[in-house]
Structure formats: structure tokens, C-alpha cells
NUKE-380469 format. One record per residue (C-alpha): residue in one letter; x, y, z. Coordinates in steps of 0.05 Angstrom, whole numbers, padded with zeros to 5 digits, always signed. Example, Ala and Ser with C-alpha at 12.3 -4.5 7.8 and 13.67 -1.06 7.14 Angstrom:
# residues 2
A+00246-00090+00156
S+00273-00021+00143
END
This chain:
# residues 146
X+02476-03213-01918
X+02505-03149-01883
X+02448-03119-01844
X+02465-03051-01867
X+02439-03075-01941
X+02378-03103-01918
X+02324-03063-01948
X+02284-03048-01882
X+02352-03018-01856
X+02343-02960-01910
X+02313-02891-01895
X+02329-02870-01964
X+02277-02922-01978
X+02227-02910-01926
X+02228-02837-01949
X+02225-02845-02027
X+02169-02890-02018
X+02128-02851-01971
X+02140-02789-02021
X+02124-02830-02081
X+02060-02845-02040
X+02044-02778-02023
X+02050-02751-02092
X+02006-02800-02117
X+01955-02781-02062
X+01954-02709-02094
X+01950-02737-02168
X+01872-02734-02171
X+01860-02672-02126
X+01905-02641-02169
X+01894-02663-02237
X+01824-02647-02238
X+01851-02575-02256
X+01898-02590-02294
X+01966-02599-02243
X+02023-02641-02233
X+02050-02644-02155
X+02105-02597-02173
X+02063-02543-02207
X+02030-02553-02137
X+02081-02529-02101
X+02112-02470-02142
X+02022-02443-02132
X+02046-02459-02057
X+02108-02412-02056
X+02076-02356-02095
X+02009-02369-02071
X+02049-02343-02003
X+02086-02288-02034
X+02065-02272-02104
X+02120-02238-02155
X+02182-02270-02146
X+02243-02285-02183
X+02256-02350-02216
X+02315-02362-02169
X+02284-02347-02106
X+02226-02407-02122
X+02274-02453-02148
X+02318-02441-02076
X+02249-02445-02039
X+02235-02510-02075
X+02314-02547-02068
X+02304-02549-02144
X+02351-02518-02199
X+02330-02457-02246
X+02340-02493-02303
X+02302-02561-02270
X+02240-02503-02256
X+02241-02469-02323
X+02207-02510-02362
X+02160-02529-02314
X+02149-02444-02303
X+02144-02442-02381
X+02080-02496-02383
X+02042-02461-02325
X+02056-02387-02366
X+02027-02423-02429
X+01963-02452-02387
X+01956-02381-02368
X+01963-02388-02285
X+02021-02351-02286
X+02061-02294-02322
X+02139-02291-02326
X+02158-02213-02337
X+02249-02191-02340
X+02259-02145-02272
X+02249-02078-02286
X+02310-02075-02239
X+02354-02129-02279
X+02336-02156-02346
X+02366-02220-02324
X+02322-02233-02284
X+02255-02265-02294
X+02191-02255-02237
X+02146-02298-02233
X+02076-02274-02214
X+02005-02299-02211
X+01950-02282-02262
X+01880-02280-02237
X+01868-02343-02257
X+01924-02378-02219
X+01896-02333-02150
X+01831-02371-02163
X+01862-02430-02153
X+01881-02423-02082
X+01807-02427-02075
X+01788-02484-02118
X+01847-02529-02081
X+01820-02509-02018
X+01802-02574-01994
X+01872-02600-02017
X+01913-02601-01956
X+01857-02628-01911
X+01850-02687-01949
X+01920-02696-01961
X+01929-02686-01899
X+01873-02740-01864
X+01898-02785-01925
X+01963-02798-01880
X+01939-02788-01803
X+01956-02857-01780
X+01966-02884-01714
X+02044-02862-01704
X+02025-02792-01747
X+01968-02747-01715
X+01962-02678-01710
X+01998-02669-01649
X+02057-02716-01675
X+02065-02674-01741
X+02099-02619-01723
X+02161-02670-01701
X+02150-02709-01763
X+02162-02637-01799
X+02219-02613-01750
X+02259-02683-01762
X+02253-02677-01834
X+02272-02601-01838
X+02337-02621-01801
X+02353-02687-01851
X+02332-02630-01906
X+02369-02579-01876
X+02429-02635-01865
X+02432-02664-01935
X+02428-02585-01977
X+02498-02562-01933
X+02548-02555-01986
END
């Protein structure tokens, strides 16, 4: 066996598995109100600046318009958002928070924390994080040049 296929040799594995991990960590802090993990983070981008355009979330996110539509669409219908054509450019659609999708900022409060101590292990603490995040923004930042 080339070492280069061995399994442990993978960091495509390493990372899908520690993201599959991590999502299912936020499954029942999140679907107590109703969310999936990316519902999650489109609250997390608007929840930082509310009234965007479609495009501008789905660049935020790495994620295609049409891969975020649908997924904008089911949040609109479970009224925590409302999707309104620009008054600048009818093709484009903003995305902006209703009251009830502000609220939620406070009832997830407890989210990242826990999330967050969920995955503080001996080689990740709070001092190591901020590496852990700047080496993933560069493979991130590596693998979305086009």
C-alpha cells in the first residue's frame, strides 16, 4: 500500500469528519427551535449585518445562490426572515430579519459556548484557537482561489 492512500495520511478526511462531528454537536441546540446547521449560519451572517442581498450571504457562506435559495425560501416560510426585490435593482433579492428571527440571537445564546466547550480538548484550548482558525482561513482561503 502507497502511504499517500492510507487513510490516516488524509486531511480531507480528518477535516470532513471533524465537520461532520461538529454539525452534529449543533443538531440538538439547534433543533429545539426548529434549525438545521446551515439555517444557523445564514442567522450568523445577518444576525451580524441584517438586510443583505442573496449574493452577498451566499459569498459570505462559500455556498452558491441557487444552493442558498431554497434554504432562504424555508426560513421566509417559518417566518424568521423576509426576502424583499432591491428597491435599487429588482433583481436583486435582500434578505432581512423579522422580529422573530432577532429573537433568536437571544434564545441561541448559549450556543457557541457549548459548542464551543463541546470541542476544547487537550491540543484545542482557548489560547490554541485562534491558530486552529488562522490555519483553516488560509486552507479556506487556498482552496476558493479560482
Amino acid at each position: 500500500m502507497r502511504p499517500e492512500f492510507l487513510l490516516d495520511n488524509q486531511l480531507c478526511f480528518r477535516l470532513y469528519t471533524a465537520s461532520r462531528l461538529l454539525t452534529q454537536a449543533y443538531h440538538p441546540l439547534l433543533s429545539k427551535h426548529g434549525l438545521t446547521y446551515p439555517q444557523y449560519l445564514v442567522l450568523l451572517v445577518l444576525w451580524e449585518n441584517d438586510a443583505q442581498p442573496v449574493n452577498d450571504i451566499a459569498k459570505r457562506l462559500f455556498l452558491a445562490t441557487n444552493t442558498i435559495t431554497p434554504l432562504l425560501q424555508r426560513m421566509e416560510k417559518e417566518g424568521v426572515l423576509t426576502r424583499t426585490k432591491s428597491t435599487e435593482d429588482a433583481r436583486r433579492m435582500i434578505v432581512a430579519l423579522t422580529e422573530k428571527g432577532r429573537r433568536l440571537q437571544d434564545e441561541l445564546a448559549t450556543v457557541p459556548l457549548t459548542v464551543g466547550n463541546a470541542v476544547i480538548c487537550q491540543s484545542v484550548t482557548a489560547k490554541t484557537a485562534p491558530e486552529l482558525y488562522k490555519m483553516l482561513d488560509d486552507i479556506i482561503l487556498k482552496l476558493s482561489e479560482k
